[in-house]
C-alpha positions as CSV (number, residue, x, y, z in Angstrom):
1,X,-28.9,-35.8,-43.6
2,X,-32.3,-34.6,-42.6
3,X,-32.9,-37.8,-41.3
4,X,-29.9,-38.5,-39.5
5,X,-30.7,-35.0,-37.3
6,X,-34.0,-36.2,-36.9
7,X,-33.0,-39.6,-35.6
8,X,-30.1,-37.4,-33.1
9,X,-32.5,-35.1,-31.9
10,X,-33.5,-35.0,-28.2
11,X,-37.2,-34.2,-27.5
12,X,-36.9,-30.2,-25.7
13,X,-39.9,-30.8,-22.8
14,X,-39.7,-29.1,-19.4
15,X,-37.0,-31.5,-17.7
16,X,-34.5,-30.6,-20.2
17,X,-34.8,-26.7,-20.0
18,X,-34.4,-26.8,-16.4
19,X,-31.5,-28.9,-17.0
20,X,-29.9,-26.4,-19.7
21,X,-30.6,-23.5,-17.1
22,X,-29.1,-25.2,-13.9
23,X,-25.9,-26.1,-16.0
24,X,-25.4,-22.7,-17.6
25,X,-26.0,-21.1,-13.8
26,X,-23.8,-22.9,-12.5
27,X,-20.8,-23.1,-14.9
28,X,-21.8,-18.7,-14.6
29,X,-21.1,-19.1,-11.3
30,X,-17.6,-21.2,-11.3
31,X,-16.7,-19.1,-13.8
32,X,-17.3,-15.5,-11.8
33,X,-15.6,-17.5,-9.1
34,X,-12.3,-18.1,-9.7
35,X,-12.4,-14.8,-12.1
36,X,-9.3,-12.4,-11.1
37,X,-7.8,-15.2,-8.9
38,X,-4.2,-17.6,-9.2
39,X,-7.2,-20.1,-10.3
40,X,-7.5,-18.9,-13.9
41,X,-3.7,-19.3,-14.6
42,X,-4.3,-22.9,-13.3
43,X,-7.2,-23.7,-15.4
44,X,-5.4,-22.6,-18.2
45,X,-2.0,-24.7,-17.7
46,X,-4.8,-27.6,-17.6
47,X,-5.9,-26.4,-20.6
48,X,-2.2,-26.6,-22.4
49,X,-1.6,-29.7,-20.9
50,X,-5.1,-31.5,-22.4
51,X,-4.6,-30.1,-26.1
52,X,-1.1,-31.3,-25.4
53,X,-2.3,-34.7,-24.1
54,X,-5.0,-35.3,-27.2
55,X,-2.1,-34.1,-29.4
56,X,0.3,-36.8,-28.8
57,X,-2.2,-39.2,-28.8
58,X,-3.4,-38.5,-32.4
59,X,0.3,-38.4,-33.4
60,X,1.0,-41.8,-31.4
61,X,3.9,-39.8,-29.6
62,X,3.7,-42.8,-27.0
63,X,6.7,-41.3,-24.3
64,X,5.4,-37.9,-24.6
65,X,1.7,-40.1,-24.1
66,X,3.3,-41.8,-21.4
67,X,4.5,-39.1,-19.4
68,X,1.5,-36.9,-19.4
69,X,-0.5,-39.9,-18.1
70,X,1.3,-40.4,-15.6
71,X,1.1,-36.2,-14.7
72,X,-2.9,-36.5,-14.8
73,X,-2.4,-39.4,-12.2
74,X,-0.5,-36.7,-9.8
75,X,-2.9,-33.8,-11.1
76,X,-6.3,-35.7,-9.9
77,X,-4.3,-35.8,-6.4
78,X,-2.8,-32.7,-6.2
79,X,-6.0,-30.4,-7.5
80,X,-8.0,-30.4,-4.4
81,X,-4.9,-28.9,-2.6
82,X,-4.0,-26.5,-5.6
83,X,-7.8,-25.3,-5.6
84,X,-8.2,-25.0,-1.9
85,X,-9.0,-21.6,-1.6
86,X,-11.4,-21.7,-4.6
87,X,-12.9,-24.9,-3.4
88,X,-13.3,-23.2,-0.1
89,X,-15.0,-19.9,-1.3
90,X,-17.3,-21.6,-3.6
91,X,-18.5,-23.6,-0.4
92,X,-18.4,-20.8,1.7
93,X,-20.9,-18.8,-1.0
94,X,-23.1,-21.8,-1.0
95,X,-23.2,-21.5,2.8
96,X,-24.1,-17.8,2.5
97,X,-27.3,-18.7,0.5
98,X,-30.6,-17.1,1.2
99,X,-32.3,-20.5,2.5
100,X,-29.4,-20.3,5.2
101,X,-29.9,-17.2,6.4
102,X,-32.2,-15.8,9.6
103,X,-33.4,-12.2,9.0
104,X,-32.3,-10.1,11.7
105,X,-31.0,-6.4,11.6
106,X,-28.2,-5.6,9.9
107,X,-25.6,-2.7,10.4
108,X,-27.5,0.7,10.3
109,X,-26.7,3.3,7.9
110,X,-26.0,6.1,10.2
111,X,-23.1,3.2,12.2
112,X,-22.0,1.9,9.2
113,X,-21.2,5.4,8.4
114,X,-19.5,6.5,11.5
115,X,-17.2,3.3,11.3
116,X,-16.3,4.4,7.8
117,X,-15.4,7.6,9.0
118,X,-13.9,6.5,11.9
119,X,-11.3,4.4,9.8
120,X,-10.5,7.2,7.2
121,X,-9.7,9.8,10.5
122,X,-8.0,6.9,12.3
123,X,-5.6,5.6,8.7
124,X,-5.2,9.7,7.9
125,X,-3.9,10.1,11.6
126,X,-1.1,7.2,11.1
127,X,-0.5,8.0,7.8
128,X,0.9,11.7,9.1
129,X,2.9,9.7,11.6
130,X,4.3,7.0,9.5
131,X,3.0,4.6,12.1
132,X,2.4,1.0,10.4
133,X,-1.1,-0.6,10.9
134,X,-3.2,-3.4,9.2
135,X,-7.0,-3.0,9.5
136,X,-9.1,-6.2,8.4
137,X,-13.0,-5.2,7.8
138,X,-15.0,-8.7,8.0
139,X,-17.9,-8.9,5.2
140,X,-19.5,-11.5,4.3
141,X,-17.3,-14.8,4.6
142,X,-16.2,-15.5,8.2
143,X,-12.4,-14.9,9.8
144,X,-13.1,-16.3,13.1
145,X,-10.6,-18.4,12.0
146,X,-8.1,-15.3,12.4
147,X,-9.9,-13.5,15.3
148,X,-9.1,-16.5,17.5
149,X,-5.0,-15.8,16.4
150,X,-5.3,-12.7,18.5
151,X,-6.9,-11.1,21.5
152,X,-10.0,-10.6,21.9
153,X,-11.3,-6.9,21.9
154,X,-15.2,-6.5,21.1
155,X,-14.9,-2.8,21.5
156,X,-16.5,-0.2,19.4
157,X,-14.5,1.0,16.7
158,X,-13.2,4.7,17.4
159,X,-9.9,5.8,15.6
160,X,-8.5,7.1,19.0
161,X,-8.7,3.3,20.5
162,X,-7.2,2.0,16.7
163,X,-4.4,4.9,16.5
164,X,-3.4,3.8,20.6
165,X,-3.5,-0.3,19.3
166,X,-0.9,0.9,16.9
167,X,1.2,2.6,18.9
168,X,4.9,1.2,18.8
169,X,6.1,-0.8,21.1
170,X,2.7,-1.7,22.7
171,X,1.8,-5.6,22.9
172,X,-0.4,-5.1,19.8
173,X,1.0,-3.0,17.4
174,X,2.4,-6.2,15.5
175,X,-0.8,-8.0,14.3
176,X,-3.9,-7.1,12.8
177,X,-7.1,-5.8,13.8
178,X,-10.1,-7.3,12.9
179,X,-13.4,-5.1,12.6
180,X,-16.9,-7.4,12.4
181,X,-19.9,-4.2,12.1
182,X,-19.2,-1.6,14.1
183,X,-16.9,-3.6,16.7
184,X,-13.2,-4.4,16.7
185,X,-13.3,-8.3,16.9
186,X,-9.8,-8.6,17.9
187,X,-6.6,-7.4,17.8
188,X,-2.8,-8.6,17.8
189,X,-4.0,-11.2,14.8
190,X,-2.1,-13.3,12.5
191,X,-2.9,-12.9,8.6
192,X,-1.9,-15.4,5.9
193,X,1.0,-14.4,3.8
194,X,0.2,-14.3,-0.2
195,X,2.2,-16.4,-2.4
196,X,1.6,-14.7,-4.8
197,X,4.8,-14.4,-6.8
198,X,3.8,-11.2,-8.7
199,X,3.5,-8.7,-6.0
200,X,5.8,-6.3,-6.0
201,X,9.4,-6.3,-4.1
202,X,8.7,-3.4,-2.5
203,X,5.5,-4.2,-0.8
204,X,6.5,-5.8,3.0
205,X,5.7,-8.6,5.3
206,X,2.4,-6.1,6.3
207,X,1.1,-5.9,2.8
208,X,1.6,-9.7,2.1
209,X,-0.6,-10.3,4.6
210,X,-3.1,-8.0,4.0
211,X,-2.9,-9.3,0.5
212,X,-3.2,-13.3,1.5
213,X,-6.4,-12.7,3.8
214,X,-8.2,-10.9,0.8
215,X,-7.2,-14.2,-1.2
216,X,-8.9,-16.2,1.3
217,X,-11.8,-14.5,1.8
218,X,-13.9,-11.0,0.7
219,X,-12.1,-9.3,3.4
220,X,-11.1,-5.8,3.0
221,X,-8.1,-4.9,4.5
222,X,-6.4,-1.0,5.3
223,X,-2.5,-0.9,4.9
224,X,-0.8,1.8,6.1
225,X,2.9,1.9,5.6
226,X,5.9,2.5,8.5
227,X,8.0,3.4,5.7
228,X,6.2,6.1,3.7
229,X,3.0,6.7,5.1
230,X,0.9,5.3,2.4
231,X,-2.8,4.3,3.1
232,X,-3.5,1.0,0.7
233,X,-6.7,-1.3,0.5
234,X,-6.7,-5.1,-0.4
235,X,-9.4,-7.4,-1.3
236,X,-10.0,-10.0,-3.8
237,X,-6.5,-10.4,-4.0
238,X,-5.8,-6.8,-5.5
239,X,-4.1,-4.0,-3.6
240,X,-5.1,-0.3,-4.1
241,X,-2.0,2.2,-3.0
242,X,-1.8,5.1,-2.3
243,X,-4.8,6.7,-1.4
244,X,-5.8,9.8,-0.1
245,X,-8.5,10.6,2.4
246,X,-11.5,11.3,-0.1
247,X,-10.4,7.7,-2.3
248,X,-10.0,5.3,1.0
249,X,-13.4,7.1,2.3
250,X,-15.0,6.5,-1.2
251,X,-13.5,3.2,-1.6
252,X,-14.9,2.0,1.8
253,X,-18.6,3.2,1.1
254,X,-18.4,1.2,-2.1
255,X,-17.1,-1.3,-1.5
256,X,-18.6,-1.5,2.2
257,X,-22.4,-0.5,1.4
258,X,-23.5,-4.1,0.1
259,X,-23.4,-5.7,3.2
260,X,-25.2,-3.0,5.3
261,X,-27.5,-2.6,2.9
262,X,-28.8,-5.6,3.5
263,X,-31.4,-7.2,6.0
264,X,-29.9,-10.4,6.7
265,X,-27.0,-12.1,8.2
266,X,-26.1,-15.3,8.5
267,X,-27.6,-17.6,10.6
268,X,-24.3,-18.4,12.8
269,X,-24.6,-14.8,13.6
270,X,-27.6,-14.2,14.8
């Protein structure tokens, strides 16, 4: 036995520890990817359908064996649509990497907090009015893609201005606004939809949306509700409901602080 091992074991030099390390870094990475997205349920489908593919094949189960080849066939074609949005973040976080960056000035502490407080006053003041509004806050992946869906603002963000873009009746008050710093990108914008089949029946066509651009990218995204008045946040797919002025103003400084906080934007930026 002892010489078996010897005779299977693979000299451990440099090469092969780098090797080990890139490997386990990346599979990290895929892994905290796709973690708390539709992605996982997939991967474990794929996972049922292998044991259930090696299974028939050690039983000889040939029609069974037969059938499930011919799903893999449609499975190799079908995942790089069923992964898009996974496939797209991981390239877009690639993209974000610190050897593509130029180091310019970020968003100041002292604006990044008057745009925080300028969204709680601004979601507290159409909350008490039961006036519906969707509020997109751009962080670190890109939704030009969705500014150009609407008209172009680049205005500074004051809840006044956001409160008066809300307004019924008023060419904008349907879409979304889009925030990128301490400017309103855009408003009047179209959002993707989630399919996400287990939101809940209750939540509209407004919280969909907000719901499906926090899919797509690391958007966070303000809900208020027409019907009730609720203030809700969405991003990574999740929606928080419900919340009062002292949670959405916490919620935005945690979840917010990361990108002011640092030095650097991307180079398409700059």
């Amino acid at each position: 036995m002892a010489q078996f091992l010897s005779q299977i074991r693979v000299p451990l030099d440099w090469r092969n520890i780098i090797d080990i390390v890139v490997v386990a870094v990346v599979l990290y990475q895929l892994i905290m990817l796709i973690k708390g997205t539709r992605a996982v349920q997939l991967l474990k489908g794929l996972a049922v359908l292998l044991i259930v593919s090696n299974i028939s094949k050690s039983l000889h189960l040939n029609t069974i064996d037969w059938l499930l080849d011919r799903v893999w066939t449609m499975l190799f074609v079908a995942l790089p649509v069923v992964f898009q949005p996974e496939l797209r973040r991981a390239l877009e976080q690639i993209g974000r990497g610190r050897f593509f960056i130029s180091h310019t000035s970020a968003l100041g502490q002292e604006a990044f907090e008057q745009v925080v407080e300028e969204l709680v006053r601004c979601s507290q003041v159409l909350s008490k009015n039961r006036i519906g509004a969707l509020m997109a806050i751009e962080r670190e992946t890109g939704v030009q893609e969705f500014i150009e869906t609407g008209i172009k603002i680049d205005g500074v963000v004051s809840s006044e201005f956001l409160v008066n873009v809300f307004i019924p009746n008023t060419p904008l008050h349907d879409g979304a606004v889009i925030i990128r710093g301490d400017r309103v990108a855009a408003a009047g914008c179209f959002l993707p939809l989630s399919e996400n089949p287990n939101i809940q029946k209750e939540l509209g066509t407004r919280h969909r949306a907000a719901i499906g651009l926090s899919e797509v990218s690391d958007a966070l995204v303000i809900i208020v509700s027409e019907e009730t008045g609720a203030v809700s946040v969405a991003i990574d797919g999740i929606i928080t409901r419900f919340l009062d002025e002292k949670m959405l103003r916490d919620l935005l400084i945690t979840k917010l602080q990361v990108k002011t906080s640092k030095s650097y934007v991307p180079f398409w930026r700059s």
